[in-house]
C-alpha positions in Angstrom: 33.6 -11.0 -45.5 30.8 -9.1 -43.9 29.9 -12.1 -41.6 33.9 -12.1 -40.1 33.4 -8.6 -39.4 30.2 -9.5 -37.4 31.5 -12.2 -35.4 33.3 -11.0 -31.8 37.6 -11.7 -32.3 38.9 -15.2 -30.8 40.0 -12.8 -27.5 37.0 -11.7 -26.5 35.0 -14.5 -26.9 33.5 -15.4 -23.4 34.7 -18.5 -22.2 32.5 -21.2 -21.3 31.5 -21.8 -17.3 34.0 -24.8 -16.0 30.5 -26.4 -15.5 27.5 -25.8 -17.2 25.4 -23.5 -15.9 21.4 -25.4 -16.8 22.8 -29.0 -16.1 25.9 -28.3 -13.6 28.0 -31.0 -15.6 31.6 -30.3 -16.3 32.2 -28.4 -19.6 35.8 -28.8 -20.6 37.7 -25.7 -21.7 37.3 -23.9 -25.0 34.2 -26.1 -25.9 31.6 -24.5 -27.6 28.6 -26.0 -25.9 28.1 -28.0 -23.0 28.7 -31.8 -23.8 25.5 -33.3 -21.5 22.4 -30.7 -22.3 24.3 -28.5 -25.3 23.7 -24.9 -24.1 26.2 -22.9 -26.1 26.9 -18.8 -26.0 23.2 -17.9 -26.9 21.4 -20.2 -24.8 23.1 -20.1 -21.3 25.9 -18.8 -20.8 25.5 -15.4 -21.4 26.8 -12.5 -18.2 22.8 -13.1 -16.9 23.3 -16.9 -16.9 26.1 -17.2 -14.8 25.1 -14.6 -12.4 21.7 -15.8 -11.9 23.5 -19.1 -11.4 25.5 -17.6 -8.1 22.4 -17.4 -6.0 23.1 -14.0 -5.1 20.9 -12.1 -2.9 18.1 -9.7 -3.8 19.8 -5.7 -4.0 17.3 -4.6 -1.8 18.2 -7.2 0.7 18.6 -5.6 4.1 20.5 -8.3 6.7 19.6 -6.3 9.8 15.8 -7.5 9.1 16.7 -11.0 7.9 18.5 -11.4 11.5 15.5 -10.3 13.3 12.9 -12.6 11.3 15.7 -15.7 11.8 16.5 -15.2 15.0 14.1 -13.0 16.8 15.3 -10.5 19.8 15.3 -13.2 22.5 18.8 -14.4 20.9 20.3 -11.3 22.5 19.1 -12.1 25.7 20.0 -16.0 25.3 23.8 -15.3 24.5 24.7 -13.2 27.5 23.3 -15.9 29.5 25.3 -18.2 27.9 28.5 -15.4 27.9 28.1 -15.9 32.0 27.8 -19.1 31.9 31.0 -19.8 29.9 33.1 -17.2 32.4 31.8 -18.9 35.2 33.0 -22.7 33.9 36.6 -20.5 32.6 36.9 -19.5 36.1 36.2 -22.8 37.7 38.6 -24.4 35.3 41.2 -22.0 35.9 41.2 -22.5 39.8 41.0 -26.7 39.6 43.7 -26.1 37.5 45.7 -23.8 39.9 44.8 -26.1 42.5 46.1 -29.3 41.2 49.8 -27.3 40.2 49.6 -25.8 43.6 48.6 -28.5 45.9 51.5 -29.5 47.1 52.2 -26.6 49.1 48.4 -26.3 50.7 
C-alpha cells in the first residue's frame, strides 16, 4: 500500500518525448520506454534530458559579441555598399521601365 502512495498519480506522469531523446527514434505515445535503445523515465527523459536535447544556448550567451567574432566590423561597411548598389540598379529599372511605357510619345 505504501509503494502506491510513493508512485507519482497516472496525471502527472511525464509523458514520453515523441522521439527519444539518446537515439532520436520515434517513441509512440504512452510507452514506457523507448522501443530502439529503451531509455524509460529514469534514464532519459527526465526535464534535464529533454532540455539538454534542444541545443539551447549558453545563459551567459551575449549575441552582440557572437555577431562581431562571425561577421567582423567590415560587414557594416560591405552592406551599405551593397544598399547603393541596389538603389542604383532600382533606379535604372525604374526609368527603362518608364521608358518603354512612355516611348511612344518621345
Amino acid at each position: 500500500m505504501l509503494a502506491k502512495e510513493d508512485s507519482p498519480p497516472e496525471s502527472k506522469a511525464l509523458m514520453p518525448p515523441e522521439t527519444c531523446p539518446n537515439c532520436v527514434a520515434d517513441v509512440p505515445p504512452r510507452a514506457r520506454a523507448c522501443p530502439e535503445c529503451g531509455a524509460d523515465e529514469n534514464t532519459g527523459w527526465s526535464e534535464q534530458a529533454r532540455y539538454d536535447s534542444l541545443d539551447l544556448p549558453e545563459e551567459s550567451f551575449d549575441h552582440d559579441d557572437f555577431v562581431k567574432r562571425e561577421f567582423g566590423t567590415e560587414g557594416q561597411r560591405s552592406f551599405r555598399g551593397k544598399k547603393r548598389f541596389w538603389q542604383i540598379v532600382a533606379l535604372l529599372l525604374t526609368l527603362g521601365i518608364l521608358y518603354w511605357l512612355f516611348r511612344r510619345w518621345l
